[in-house]
Kinemage of the C-alpha trace (Angstrom):
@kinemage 1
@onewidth
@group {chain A} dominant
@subgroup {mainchain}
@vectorlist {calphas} color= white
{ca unk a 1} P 31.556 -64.494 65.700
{ca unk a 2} L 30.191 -65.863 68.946
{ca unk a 3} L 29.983 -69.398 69.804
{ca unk a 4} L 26.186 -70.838 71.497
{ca unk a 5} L 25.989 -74.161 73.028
{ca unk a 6} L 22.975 -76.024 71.712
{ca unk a 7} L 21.422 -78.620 73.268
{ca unk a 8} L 18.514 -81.147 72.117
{ca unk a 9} L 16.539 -82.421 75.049
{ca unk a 10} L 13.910 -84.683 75.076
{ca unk a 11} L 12.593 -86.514 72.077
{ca unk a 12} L 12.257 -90.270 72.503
{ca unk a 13} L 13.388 -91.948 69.568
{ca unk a 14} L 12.730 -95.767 70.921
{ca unk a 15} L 9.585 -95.835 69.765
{ca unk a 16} L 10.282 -95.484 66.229
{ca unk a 17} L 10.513 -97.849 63.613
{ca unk a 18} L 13.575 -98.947 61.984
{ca unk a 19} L 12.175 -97.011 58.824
{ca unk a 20} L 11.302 -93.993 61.038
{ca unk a 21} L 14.500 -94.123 62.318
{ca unk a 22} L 16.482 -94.403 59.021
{ca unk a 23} L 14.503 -91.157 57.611
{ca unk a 24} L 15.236 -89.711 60.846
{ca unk a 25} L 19.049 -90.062 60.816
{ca unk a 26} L 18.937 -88.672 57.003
{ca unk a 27} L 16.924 -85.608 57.948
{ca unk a 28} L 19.621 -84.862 61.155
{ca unk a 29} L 22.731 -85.823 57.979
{ca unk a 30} L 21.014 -83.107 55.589
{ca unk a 31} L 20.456 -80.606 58.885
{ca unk a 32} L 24.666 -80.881 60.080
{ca unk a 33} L 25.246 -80.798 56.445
{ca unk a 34} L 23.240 -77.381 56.395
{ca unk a 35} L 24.848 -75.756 59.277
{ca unk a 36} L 28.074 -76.829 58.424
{ca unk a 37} L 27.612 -74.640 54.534
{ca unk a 38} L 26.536 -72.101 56.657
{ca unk a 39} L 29.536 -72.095 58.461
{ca unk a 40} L 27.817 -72.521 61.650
{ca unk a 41} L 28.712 -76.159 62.681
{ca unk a 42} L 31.835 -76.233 65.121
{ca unk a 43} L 31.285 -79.822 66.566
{ca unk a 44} L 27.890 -81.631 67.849
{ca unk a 45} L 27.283 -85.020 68.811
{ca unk a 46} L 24.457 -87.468 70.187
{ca unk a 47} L 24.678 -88.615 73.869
{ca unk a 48} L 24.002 -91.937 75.232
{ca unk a 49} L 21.600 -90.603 77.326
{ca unk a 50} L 20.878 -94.130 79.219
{ca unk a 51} L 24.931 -94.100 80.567
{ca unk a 52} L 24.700 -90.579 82.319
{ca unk a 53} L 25.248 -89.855 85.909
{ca unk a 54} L 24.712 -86.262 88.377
{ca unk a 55} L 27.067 -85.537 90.950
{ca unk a 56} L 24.427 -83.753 93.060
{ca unk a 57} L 25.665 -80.698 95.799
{ca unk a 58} L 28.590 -80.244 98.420
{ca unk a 59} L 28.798 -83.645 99.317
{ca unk a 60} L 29.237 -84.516 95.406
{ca unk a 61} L 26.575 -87.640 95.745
{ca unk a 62} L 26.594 -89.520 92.906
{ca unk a 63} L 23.514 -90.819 91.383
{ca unk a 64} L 22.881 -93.583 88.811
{ca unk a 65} L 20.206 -92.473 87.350
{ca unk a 66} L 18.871 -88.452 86.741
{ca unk a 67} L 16.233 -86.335 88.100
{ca unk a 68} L 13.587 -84.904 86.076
{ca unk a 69} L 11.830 -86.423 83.181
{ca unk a 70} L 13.037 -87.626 80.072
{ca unk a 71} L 11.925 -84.808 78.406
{ca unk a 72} L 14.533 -82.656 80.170
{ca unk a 73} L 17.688 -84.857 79.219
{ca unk a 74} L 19.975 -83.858 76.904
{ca unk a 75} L 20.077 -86.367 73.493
{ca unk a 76} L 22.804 -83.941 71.881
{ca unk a 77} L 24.178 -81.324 71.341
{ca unk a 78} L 26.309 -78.525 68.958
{ca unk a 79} L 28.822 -75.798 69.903
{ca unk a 80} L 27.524 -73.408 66.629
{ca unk a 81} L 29.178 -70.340 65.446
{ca unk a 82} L 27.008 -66.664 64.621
{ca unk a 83} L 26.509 -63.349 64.715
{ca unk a 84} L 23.736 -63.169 67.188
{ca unk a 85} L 21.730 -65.883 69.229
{ca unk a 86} L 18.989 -64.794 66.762
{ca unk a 87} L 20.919 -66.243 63.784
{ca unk a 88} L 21.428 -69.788 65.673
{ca unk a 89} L 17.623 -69.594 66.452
{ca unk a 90} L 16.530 -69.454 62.366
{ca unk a 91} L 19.076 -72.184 61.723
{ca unk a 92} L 17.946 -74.457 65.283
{ca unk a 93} L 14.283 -73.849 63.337
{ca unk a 94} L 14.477 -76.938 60.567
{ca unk a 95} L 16.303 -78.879 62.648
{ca unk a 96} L 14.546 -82.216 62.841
{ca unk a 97} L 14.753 -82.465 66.467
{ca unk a 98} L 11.964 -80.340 66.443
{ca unk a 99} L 9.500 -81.562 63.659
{ca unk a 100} L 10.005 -85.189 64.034
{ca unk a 101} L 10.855 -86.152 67.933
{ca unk a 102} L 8.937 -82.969 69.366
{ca unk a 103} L 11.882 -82.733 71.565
{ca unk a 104} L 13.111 -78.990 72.405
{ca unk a 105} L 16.322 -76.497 71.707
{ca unk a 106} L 18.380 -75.237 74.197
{ca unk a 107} L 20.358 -72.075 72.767
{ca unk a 108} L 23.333 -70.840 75.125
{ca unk a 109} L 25.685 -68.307 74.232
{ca unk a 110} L 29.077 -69.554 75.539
{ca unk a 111} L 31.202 -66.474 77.506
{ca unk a 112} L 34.274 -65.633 75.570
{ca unk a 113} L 37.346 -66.303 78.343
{ca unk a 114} L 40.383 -63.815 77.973
């Protein structure tokens, strides 16, 4: 089985609700609940987006806060386990990342080291 790095960019959640929010967080339980039956969940996790920092070319500048928009930062991510990148598509499909925060999926298959 290979292993893909997902990751969920975008999607600003601050402008939810609290009851938005809540029905939010159970749609993303039921989704790692899915992919983890499926045998497809190896770990995943949210990121606190607002802490990052880039260490940006040779002279490994650090900056404070990102380039790009917000709709290019990660929120999260998975490391998921399939046959083919087109299997971790049709699961990445229902996730909610997608039909509630119309944030976007970033599927990378991982290179197997010897």
């Amino acid at each position: 089985m290979a292993k893909f790095l997902v990751l969920y960019r975008g999607g600003d959640g601050s402008k939810l609700s609290p009851k938005e929010n809540d029905a939010l967080m159970k749609k993303w339980g039921a989704y790692m609940e899915k992919l983890g039956k499926a045998g497809a969940l190896v770990h995943g996790a949210p990121v606190q987006s607002s802490a990052a920092v880039q260490l940006v070319g040779k002279a490994k500048a650090v900056k404070a806060k990102r380039a790009g928009n917000s709709g290019s930062y990660v929120a999260g991510y998975c490391i998921l386990e399939g046959k083919t990148i087109q299997a971790i598509q049709r699961l990445s499909l229902t996730c909610p990342h997608l039909t509630v925060m119309d944030g976007t999926i970033e599927i990378l298959p991982l290179m197997q080291m010897p």
